[in-house]
Structure formats: C-alpha cells, structure tokens
C-alpha positions in Angstrom: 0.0 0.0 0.0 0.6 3.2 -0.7 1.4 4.8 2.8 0.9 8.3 3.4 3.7 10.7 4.5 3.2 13.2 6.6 3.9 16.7 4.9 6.5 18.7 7.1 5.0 20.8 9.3 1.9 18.9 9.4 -0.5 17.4 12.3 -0.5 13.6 12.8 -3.8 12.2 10.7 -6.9 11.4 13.2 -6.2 8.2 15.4 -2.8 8.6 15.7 -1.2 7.5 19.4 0.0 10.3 21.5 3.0 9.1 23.6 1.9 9.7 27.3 5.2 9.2 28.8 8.3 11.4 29.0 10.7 9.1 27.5 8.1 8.1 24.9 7.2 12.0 24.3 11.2 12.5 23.9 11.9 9.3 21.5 8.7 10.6 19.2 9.6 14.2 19.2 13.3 12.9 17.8 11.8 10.6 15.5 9.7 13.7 13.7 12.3 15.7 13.9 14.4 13.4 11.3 11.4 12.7 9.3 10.9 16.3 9.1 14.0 17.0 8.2 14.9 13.8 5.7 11.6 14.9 3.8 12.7 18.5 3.6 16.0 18.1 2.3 14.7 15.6 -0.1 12.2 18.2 -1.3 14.9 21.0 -1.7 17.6 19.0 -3.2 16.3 15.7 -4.4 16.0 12.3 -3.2 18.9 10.6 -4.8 21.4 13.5 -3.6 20.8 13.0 0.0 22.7 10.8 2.1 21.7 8.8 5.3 24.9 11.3 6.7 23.3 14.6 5.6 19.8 13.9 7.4 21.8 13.0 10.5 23.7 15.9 10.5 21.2 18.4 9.8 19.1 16.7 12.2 21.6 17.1 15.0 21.8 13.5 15.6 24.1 10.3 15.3 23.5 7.9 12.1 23.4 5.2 14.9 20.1 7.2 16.4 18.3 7.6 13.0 18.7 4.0 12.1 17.2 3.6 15.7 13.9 5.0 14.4 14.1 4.3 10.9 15.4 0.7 9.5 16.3 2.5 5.9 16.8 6.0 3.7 13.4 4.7 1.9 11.4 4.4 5.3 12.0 8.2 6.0 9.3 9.0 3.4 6.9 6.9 4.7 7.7 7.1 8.1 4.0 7.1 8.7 3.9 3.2 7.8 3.4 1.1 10.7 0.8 4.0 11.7 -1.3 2.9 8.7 -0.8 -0.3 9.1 -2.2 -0.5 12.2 -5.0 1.8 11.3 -6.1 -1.1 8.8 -6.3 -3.5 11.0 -8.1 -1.8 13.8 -10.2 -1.1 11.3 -11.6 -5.2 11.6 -10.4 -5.7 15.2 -11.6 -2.4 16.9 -15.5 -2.7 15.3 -18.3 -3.2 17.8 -19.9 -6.4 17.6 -21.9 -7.0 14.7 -20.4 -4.1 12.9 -20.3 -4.9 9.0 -16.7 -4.8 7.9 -16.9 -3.0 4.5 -18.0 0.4 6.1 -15.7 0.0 8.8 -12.9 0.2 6.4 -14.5 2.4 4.2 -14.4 5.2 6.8 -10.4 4.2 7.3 -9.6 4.5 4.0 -12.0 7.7 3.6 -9.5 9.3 6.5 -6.4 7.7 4.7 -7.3 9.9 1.8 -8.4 13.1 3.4 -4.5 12.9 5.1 -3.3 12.2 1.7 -4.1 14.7 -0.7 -3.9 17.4 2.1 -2.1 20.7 0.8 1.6 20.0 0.7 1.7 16.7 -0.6 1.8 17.1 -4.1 5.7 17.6 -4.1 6.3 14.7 -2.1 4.4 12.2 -4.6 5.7 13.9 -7.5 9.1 12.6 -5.5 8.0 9.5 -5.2 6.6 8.5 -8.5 9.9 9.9 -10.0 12.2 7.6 -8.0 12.7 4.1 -9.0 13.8 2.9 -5.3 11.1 5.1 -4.0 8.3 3.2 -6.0 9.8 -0.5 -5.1 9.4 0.3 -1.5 6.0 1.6 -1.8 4.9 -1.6 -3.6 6.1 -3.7 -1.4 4.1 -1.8 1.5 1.4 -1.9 -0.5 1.4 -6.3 -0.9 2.5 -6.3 3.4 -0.4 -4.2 4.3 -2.8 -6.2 2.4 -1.9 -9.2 3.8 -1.7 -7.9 7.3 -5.4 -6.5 6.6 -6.2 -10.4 5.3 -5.0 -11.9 8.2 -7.6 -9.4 10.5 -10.2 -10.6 8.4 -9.5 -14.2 8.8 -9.0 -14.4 12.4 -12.8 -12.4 12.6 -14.9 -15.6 13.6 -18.0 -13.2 12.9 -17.2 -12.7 9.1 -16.5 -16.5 7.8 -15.1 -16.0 4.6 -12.5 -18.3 2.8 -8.4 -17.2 3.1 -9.1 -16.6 -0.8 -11.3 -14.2 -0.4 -9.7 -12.2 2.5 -7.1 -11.3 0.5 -9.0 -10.3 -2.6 -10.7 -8.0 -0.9 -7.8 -6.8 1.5 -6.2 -6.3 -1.7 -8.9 -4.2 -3.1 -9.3 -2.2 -0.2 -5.3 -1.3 -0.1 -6.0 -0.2 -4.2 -8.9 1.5 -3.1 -6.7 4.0 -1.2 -4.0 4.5 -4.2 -6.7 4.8 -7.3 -8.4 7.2 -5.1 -5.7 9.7 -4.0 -5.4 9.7 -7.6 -8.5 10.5 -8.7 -10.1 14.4 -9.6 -12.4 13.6 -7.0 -10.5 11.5 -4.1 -13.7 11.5 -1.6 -15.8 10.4 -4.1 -13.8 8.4 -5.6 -13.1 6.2 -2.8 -17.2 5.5 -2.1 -17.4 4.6 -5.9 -14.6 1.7 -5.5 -16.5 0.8 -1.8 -19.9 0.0 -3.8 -17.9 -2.4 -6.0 -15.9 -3.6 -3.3 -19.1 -4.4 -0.9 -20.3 -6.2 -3.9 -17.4 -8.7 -4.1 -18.0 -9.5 -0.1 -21.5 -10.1 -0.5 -21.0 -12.4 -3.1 -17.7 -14.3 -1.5 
C-alpha cells in the first residue's frame, strides 16, 4: 500500500497514538524531527542527492540514532507506515460487535485519503513517482499491508469468509486507497470503489 507521508510541518492524521510518557514524548519528538527533516532536504535537493549522513547531521543527531527509528533511507518518506498499518487493521479488530466490515474500512480508507491529498503533498508524490527505489518500497508496502489486513479478516470468527477471499478484498481495499488519492475527486472516488468492493464481499 501506498502509505501516506506526513507533509512537514503537518498534524499527525486522526487516530494517531499520542505518547503519554516522558521518554516516549522525547523518543517521538526525535523521530519527527528526522522525518521532518529527511523529507525536507529531499524536497529542496532531491531524493537521490541526500545521504543517510546529511539527514543525520542536519538533524543534529548520530547515524546510529536515526537508524534507531528508521530501519532505511526509503522508510524516511513513509515514516508514517506502521501508523497505517495499524490503522487497517483496527479497522476489523476495533469494530463493535456486529459491525459490518466493509463500512468499517470504508471510513479508514476515507480518513487515509483526506490525510493524503492534504495541501503539501503534491511535491512529495511527485518525489515519489519519480524515484525508481522510492516506488519498489511503496509496492512492497502496498502487498505487506494487504496481507496484514487479510490476516484481520481471517481471524474475525463473525465474518466467515475463505483465506481466498480475504485477500481479494484486502487487496482491493489497499487499491482503493491509491486509485483514489489519484483521482479528480479522491472522496468520491473512494465510495465509488466501496460500492464495488461491498459487492465482491456479499457475493464471497
């Protein structure tokens, strides 16, 4: 899946975890700092120009405490990964009982977008769609978080569908979000793709 980055100088999308504790408040505050700052030199002087180094530096931090918080150069741009991640699956394991699943993730992916195509982003997917490396990493967010979605849906005792069809329509929900930040109309694009999508679990 495509996961969104967080435009510098922008809030944390809706549902994100504030960190309650000191430690915690300190280790999150470094961690945006970096992203911050990796996505803002990327933006003034281009992806493929910056080194792991020159985001430590400018950062004020050791290359040993960025790789801390961020496992690659790639996973600075979508440092909001595990975020959305999680926001997928608590999408199926956070519903009240009896809540039907396809709305549930409807409203996620609704959200998703909203964050997505805020003012501010354009540069950064114009970065993104222009960097080879960029685009592998992206894709292969795009196959884990499906099957992380999948595996929530399987586990739901409630919903009773085959592993098959789990991941067709994790798949298509993860697609959902992409085709739509794309679109003229992202907020309307994304309820078009749910009708077809609600379709497909009615009939699995």
């Amino acid at each position: 899946m495509t996961v969104p980055p967080t435009p510098t100088g922008s809030a944390a999308p809706r549902g994100s975890s504030t960190p309650t504790g000191r430690r915690e408040r300190k280790k999150a505050a470094t961690r945006q700092k970096i992203a911050d700052t990796a996505m803002r030199l990327f933006l003034e002087r281009g992806y493929d120009t910056v080194g792991i180094r020159d985001v430590a530096a400018e950062a004020d931090v050791a290359v040993t405490t960025l790789f801390s918080h961020f496992a690659s150069k790639e996973a600075l741009v979508f440092e909001q990964d595990d975020h959305f991640e999680q926001r997928l699956t608590q999408a199926v394991t956070g519903r009240a009982p009896h809540e039907p699943l396809i709305p549930a993730l409807r409203h996620e992916i609704h959200a998703m977008v909203r964050h997505c195509t805020a003012d501010g982003t354009a540069a950064v997917y114009s970065m993104i769609d222009e960097t080879r490396t960029l685009r592998e990493y992206e894709e292969s967010m795009r196959l884990r978080h499906a099957e992380s979605l999948a595996a929530a849906i399987a586990a739901d005792p409630e919903l009773s569908r085959t592993t098959t069809a789990c991941r067709t329509i994790a798949r298509f929900v993860v697609d959902a979000y992409t085709l739509s930040r794309d679109a003229a109309d992202p907020q309307a694009a994304v309820d078009e793709i749910f009708r077809m999508i609600e379709a497909a679990w009615e009939v699995a």
